[in-house]
NUDRENSE-721037 format. One record per residue (C-alpha): residue in one letter; x, y, z. Coordinates in steps of 0.5 Angstrom, whole numbers, plus 500, padded with zeros to 3 digits. Example, Ala and Ser with C-alpha at 12.3 -4.5 7.8 and 13.67 -1.06 7.14 Angstrom:
# residues 2
A525491516
S527498514
This chain:
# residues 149
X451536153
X449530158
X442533159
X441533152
X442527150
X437525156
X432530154
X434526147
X434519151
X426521154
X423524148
X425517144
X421513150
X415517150
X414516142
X416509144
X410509148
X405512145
X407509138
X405502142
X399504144
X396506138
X398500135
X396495141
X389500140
X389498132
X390491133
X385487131
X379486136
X379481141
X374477144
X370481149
X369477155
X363478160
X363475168
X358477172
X360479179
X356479185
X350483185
X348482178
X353487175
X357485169
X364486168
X367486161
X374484159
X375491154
X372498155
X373501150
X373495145
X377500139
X375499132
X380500126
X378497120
X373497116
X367490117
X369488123
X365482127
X366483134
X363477139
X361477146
X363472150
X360469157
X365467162
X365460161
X365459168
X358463168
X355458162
X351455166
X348461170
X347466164
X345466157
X345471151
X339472147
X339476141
X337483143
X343481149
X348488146
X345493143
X349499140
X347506140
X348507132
X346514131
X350514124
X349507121
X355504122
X353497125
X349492120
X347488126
X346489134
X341495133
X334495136
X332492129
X337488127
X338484133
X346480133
X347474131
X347468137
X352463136
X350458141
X347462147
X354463149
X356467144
X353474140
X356477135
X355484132
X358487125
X361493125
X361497118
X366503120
X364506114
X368512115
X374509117
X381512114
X377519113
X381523118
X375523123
X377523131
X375515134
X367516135
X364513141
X358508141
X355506148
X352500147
X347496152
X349489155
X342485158
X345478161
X339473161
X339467167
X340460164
X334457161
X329463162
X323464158
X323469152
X320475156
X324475161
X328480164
X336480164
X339478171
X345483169
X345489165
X351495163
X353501157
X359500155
X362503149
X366502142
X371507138
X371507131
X376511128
Protein backbone atom coordinates (compact mmCIF):
# COMPACT_ATOMS: atom_id res chain seq x y z
CA UNK A 1 0.00 0.00 0.00
CA UNK A 2 3.20 2.20 0.64
CA UNK A 3 4.30 1.94 -2.66
CA UNK A 4 1.28 2.87 -4.23
CA UNK A 5 0.42 5.96 -2.52
CA UNK A 6 4.46 6.61 -3.81
CA UNK A 7 3.80 5.81 -7.13
CA UNK A 8 0.75 7.90 -6.60
CA UNK A 9 2.85 10.87 -4.82
CA UNK A 10 5.40 10.81 -8.28
CA UNK A 11 3.04 10.72 -10.97
CA UNK A 12 1.05 14.02 -9.26
CA UNK A 13 4.56 15.85 -9.16
CA UNK A 14 5.35 15.07 -12.77
CA UNK A 15 2.06 16.20 -13.99
CA UNK A 16 2.72 19.20 -11.52
CA UNK A 17 6.01 19.77 -13.84
CA UNK A 18 4.67 19.32 -16.89
CA UNK A 19 1.68 21.40 -16.27
CA UNK A 20 3.87 24.16 -15.23
CA UNK A 21 6.11 24.15 -18.19
CA UNK A 22 3.23 24.30 -20.47
CA UNK A 23 2.22 27.15 -18.73
CA UNK A 24 5.75 29.06 -18.30
CA UNK A 25 5.94 28.15 -22.24
CA UNK A 26 2.33 29.99 -22.92
CA UNK A 27 3.12 33.10 -21.07
CA UNK A 28 2.90 35.98 -22.84
CA UNK A 29 6.56 36.56 -24.76
CA UNK A 30 8.91 38.69 -23.08
CA UNK A 31 11.31 40.76 -24.26
CA UNK A 32 14.32 39.21 -26.12
CA UNK A 33 17.60 40.39 -24.69
CA UNK A 34 20.79 40.21 -27.08
CA UNK A 35 24.35 40.57 -25.63
CA UNK A 36 27.18 40.25 -27.98
CA UNK A 37 30.01 37.99 -26.61
CA UNK A 38 33.73 38.32 -27.59
CA UNK A 39 34.17 37.00 -30.82
CA UNK A 40 31.30 39.02 -32.41
CA UNK A 41 28.78 35.88 -31.45
CA UNK A 42 25.43 36.82 -30.37
CA UNK A 43 23.50 35.63 -27.16
CA UNK A 44 19.96 35.91 -26.90
CA UNK A 45 18.03 35.69 -23.66
CA UNK A 46 15.17 32.99 -24.95
CA UNK A 47 15.54 30.42 -27.58
CA UNK A 48 12.87 29.41 -28.62
CA UNK A 49 10.70 32.36 -27.91
CA UNK A 50 7.37 30.23 -27.54
CA UNK A 51 4.11 31.89 -29.11
CA UNK A 52 0.47 31.20 -27.96
CA UNK A 53 -1.50 33.68 -29.00
CA UNK A 54 -2.68 35.01 -31.75
CA UNK A 55 -1.11 38.97 -32.96
CA UNK A 56 1.54 39.06 -30.79
CA UNK A 57 4.42 41.99 -30.91
CA UNK A 58 7.44 40.28 -30.02
CA UNK A 59 10.65 42.99 -29.37
CA UNK A 60 14.36 42.47 -29.55
CA UNK A 61 16.59 44.37 -27.28
CA UNK A 62 20.12 45.15 -27.38
CA UNK A 63 21.74 44.44 -23.89
CA UNK A 64 21.93 48.13 -22.49
CA UNK A 65 25.27 47.67 -21.65
CA UNK A 66 26.27 47.12 -25.29
CA UNK A 67 23.92 50.39 -26.75
CA UNK A 68 26.87 52.10 -27.58
CA UNK A 69 28.80 49.59 -29.47
CA UNK A 70 25.75 47.75 -31.40
CA UNK A 71 22.44 49.01 -33.18
CA UNK A 72 19.71 47.68 -35.01
CA UNK A 73 18.41 48.51 -38.26
CA UNK A 74 15.61 47.40 -39.85
CA UNK A 75 16.40 44.26 -41.61
CA UNK A 76 18.28 43.39 -38.13
CA UNK A 77 15.52 40.05 -37.52
CA UNK A 78 14.56 38.33 -40.42
CA UNK A 79 11.99 35.38 -40.19
CA UNK A 80 12.19 32.52 -42.25
CA UNK A 81 8.04 32.65 -42.60
CA UNK A 82 7.11 29.90 -45.20
CA UNK A 83 3.58 30.03 -44.31
CA UNK A 84 2.69 33.68 -43.90
CA UNK A 85 2.49 33.97 -40.18
CA UNK A 86 4.37 37.27 -39.72
CA UNK A 87 3.16 40.84 -40.90
CA UNK A 88 6.47 42.15 -40.44
CA UNK A 89 10.13 40.98 -40.33
CA UNK A 90 10.49 39.27 -43.60
CA UNK A 91 12.64 40.25 -46.44
CA UNK A 92 10.07 42.56 -47.58
CA UNK A 93 8.34 43.72 -44.89
CA UNK A 94 11.15 45.02 -42.54
CA UNK A 95 10.62 45.24 -38.35
CA UNK A 96 9.56 48.00 -37.11
CA UNK A 97 12.87 49.88 -35.05
CA UNK A 98 11.88 51.64 -32.28
CA UNK A 99 15.11 53.48 -31.38
CA UNK A 100 18.07 51.74 -32.61
CA UNK A 101 17.95 49.69 -29.80
CA UNK A 102 15.02 48.29 -30.27
CA UNK A 103 12.90 46.24 -33.18
CA UNK A 104 9.86 44.70 -33.15
CA UNK A 105 8.11 42.07 -35.24
CA UNK A 106 4.20 40.88 -35.37
CA UNK A 107 3.35 37.66 -35.15
CA UNK A 108 -0.04 36.76 -36.70
CA UNK A 109 -0.08 32.80 -35.39
CA UNK A 110 -3.16 32.73 -37.52
CA UNK A 111 -3.29 29.31 -36.98
CA UNK A 112 -3.17 29.43 -33.34
CA UNK A 113 -6.02 27.30 -31.42
CA UNK A 114 -6.11 24.70 -34.47
CA UNK A 115 -4.75 21.55 -32.75
CA UNK A 116 -1.46 22.12 -34.89
CA UNK A 117 1.94 20.95 -33.13
CA UNK A 118 4.21 24.09 -32.17
CA UNK A 119 5.74 25.31 -35.98
CA UNK A 120 9.30 26.41 -35.98
CA UNK A 121 10.52 29.65 -37.46
CA UNK A 122 14.15 30.10 -37.57
CA UNK A 123 14.93 33.54 -37.99
CA UNK A 124 18.06 35.64 -38.62
CA UNK A 125 19.70 38.13 -36.44
CA UNK A 126 22.27 40.72 -38.09
CA UNK A 127 23.91 43.19 -35.32
CA UNK A 128 25.29 46.40 -37.03
CA UNK A 129 28.18 48.71 -35.11
CA UNK A 130 27.25 51.73 -33.73
CA UNK A 131 26.75 54.71 -35.74
CA UNK A 132 27.66 52.58 -38.98
CA UNK A 133 26.57 53.67 -42.75
CA UNK A 134 23.41 51.90 -44.19
CA UNK A 135 25.55 49.49 -46.24
CA UNK A 136 27.50 47.99 -43.74
CA UNK A 137 28.08 44.79 -42.83
CA UNK A 138 26.69 43.32 -39.38
CA UNK A 139 29.33 42.84 -36.70
CA UNK A 140 27.22 39.89 -35.02
CA UNK A 141 24.89 37.53 -36.60
CA UNK A 142 23.08 34.41 -35.54
CA UNK A 143 19.58 31.80 -36.50
CA UNK A 144 17.61 31.48 -33.57
CA UNK A 145 14.05 30.11 -33.76
CA UNK A 146 10.09 31.07 -32.70
CA UNK A 147 7.38 28.33 -31.76
CA UNK A 148 4.02 29.07 -32.75
CA UNK A 149 1.29 26.89 -31.65
Amino acid sequence: MKSVGITALGMLLLAGCAQQLVQKECEAPKDTIIRVQDGGYPVVSQDPIYVCKSNVKLTWVIDPSQTSLYEFKDDSIVVHDIDDEFASCKSKSPGELDGKDKIKCSDLNKKHGQGLAKRPYKYDIRIYPAGSAADAAPAATYDPSIAND
